[in-house]
C-alpha positions in Angstrom: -12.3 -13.5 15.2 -9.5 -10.7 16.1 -5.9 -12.6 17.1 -4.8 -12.2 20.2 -1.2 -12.4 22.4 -1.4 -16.0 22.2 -1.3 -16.3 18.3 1.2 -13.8 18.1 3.7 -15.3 20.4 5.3 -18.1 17.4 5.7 -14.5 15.6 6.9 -11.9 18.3 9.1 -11.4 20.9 6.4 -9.3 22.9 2.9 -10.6 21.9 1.2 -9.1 24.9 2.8 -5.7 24.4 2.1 -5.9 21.1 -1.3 -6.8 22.0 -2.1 -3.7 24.2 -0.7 -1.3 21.6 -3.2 -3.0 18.8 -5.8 -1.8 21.0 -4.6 1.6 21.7 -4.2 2.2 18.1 -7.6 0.6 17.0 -9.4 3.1 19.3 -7.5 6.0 18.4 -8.1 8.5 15.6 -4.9 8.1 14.0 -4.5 6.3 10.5 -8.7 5.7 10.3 -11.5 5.7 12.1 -11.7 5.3 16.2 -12.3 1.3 16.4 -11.7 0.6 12.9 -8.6 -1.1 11.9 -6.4 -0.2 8.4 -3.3 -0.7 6.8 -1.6 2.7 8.0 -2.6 1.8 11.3 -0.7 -1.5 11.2 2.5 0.5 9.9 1.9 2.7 13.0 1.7 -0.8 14.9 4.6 -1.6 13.9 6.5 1.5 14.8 5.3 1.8 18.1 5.7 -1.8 18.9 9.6 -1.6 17.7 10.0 1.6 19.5 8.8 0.1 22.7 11.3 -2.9 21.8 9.5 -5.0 21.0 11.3 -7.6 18.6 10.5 -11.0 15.9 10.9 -14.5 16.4 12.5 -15.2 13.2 13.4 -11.8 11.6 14.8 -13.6 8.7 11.4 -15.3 8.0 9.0 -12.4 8.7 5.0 -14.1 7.7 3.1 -12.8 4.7 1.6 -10.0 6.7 5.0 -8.4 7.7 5.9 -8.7 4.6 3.3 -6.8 3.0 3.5 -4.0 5.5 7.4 -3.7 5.1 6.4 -3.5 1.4 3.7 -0.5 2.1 6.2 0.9 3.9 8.8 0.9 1.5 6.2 2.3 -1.1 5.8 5.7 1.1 2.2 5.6 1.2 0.7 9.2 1.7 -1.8 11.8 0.1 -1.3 13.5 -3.3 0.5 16.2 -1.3 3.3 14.5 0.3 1.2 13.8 3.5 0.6 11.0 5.5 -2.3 12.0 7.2 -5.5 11.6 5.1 -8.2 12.5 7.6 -9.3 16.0 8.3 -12.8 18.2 8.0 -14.7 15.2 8.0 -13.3 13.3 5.0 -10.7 10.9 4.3 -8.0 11.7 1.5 -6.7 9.5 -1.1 -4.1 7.1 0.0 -1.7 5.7 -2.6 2.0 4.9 -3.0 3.8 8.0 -3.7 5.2 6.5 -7.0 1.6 5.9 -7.9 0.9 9.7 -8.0 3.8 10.6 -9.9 2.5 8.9 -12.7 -0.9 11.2 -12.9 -1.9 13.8 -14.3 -3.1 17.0 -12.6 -7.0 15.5 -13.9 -6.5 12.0 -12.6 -5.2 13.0 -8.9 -7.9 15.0 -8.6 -10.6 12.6 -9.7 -9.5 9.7 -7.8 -9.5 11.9 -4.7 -12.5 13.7 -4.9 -14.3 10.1 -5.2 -13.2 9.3 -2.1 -13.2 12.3 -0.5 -16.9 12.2 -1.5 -17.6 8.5 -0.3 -15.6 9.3 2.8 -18.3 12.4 3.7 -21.2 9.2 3.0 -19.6 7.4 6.0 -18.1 5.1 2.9 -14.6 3.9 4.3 -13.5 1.3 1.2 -13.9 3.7 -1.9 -12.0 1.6 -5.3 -9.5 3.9 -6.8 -10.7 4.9 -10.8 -9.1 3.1 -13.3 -6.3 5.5 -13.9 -5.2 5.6 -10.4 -5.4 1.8 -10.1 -3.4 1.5 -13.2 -0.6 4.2 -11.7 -0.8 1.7 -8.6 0.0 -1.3 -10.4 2.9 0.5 -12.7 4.5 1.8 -9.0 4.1 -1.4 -7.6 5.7 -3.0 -10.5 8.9 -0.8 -10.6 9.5 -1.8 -6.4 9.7 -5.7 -7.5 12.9 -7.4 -7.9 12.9 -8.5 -11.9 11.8 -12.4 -11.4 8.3 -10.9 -9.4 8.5 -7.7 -11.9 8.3 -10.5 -14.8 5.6 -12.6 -13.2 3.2 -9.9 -12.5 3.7 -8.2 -16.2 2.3 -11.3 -17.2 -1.0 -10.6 -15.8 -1.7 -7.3 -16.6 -4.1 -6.0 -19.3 -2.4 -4.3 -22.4 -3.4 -0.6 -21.5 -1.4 -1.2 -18.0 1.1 -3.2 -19.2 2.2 -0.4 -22.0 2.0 2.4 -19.4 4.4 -0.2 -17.2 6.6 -0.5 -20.4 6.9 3.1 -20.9 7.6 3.7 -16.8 10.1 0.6 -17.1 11.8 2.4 -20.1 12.5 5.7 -18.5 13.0 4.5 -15.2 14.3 1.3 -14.6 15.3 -0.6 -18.2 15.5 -3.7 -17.0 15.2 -5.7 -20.6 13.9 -9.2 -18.8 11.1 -7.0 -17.6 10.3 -5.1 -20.7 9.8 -8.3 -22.8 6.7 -9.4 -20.8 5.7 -6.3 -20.7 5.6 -5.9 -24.4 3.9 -9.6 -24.7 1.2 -8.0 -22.3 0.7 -4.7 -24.2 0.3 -6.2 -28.0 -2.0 -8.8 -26.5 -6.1 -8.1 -27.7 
């Protein structure tokens, strides 16, 4: 069952604004599909509703979901080319981090969006990402974590992601309590 302005209101300042510009975005082309809901267009949400002035109940306590979408923002979601509008000519780009698609090759960008460029033509809206662009995901994700959640998550990660996360953590980062999970996870069989 969708939420409405009265589950919002422990969370938001505005919950019926917030509300109303839900359901302008959901019908709108913008970020997906007219009537579908995604993740860019809850970052769009989010704009809009601040614009408008709208505020938070406890901005020092934001719920997991503004959490997350803080996080995707921070990650500069967008298309292999720097855009953030995936839709156009009847198909849906790629959507990743944009730290995820520095860490492909040429080869793997253009696999991963040709799959769901692809699906996308098929009327397919949830395409999985191949294995190399879902590894690149995990390594960028990774390298945006404070060390203590950098360290936890290194520990569940298979050894061919956790030595492309080593090498990324190397040249990028080097923080040492992160690479010694890291190598734990890589050498493991």
């Amino acid at each position: 069952m969708a939420k409405g302005a009265k589950d919002y209101e422990k969370d938001y300042t505005h919950p019926e604004l917030r509300e109303r510009l839900k359901e302008e975005i959901k019908q709108s082309d913008k970020g997906g599909a007219p009537g579908k809901w995604s993740a860019r267009k809850s970052q769009l949400l989010t704009q809009e509703y601040e614009r408008h002035g709208g505020g938070y109940e406890h901005p020092d306590q934001l719920t997991e979901g503004q959490r997350s979408l803080e996080q995707w923002t921070d990650e500069q979601w967008q298309t292999a080319d720097g855009s953030t509008e995936a839709r156009g000519d009847g198909e849906t780009d790629r959507y990743l981090p944009k730290k995820a698609w520095e860490q492909m090759s040429d080869e793997q960008m253009e696999e991963t969006r040709e799959r769901k460029r692809e699906a996308s033509k098929k009327g397919q809206g949830d395409v999985p990402n191949t294995g190399e662009a879902k590894t690149a995901r995990k390594v960028a994700e990774l390298d945006e974590m404070k060390a203590d959640e950098a360290k936890k998550a290194a520990r569940d990660m298979d050894p061919a992601t956790a030595q492309q996360a080593l090498e990324h953590e190397r040249e990028h980062r080097d923080r040492k309590t992160v690479e010694q999970p890291l190598e734990k996870a890589a050498q493991q069989d």
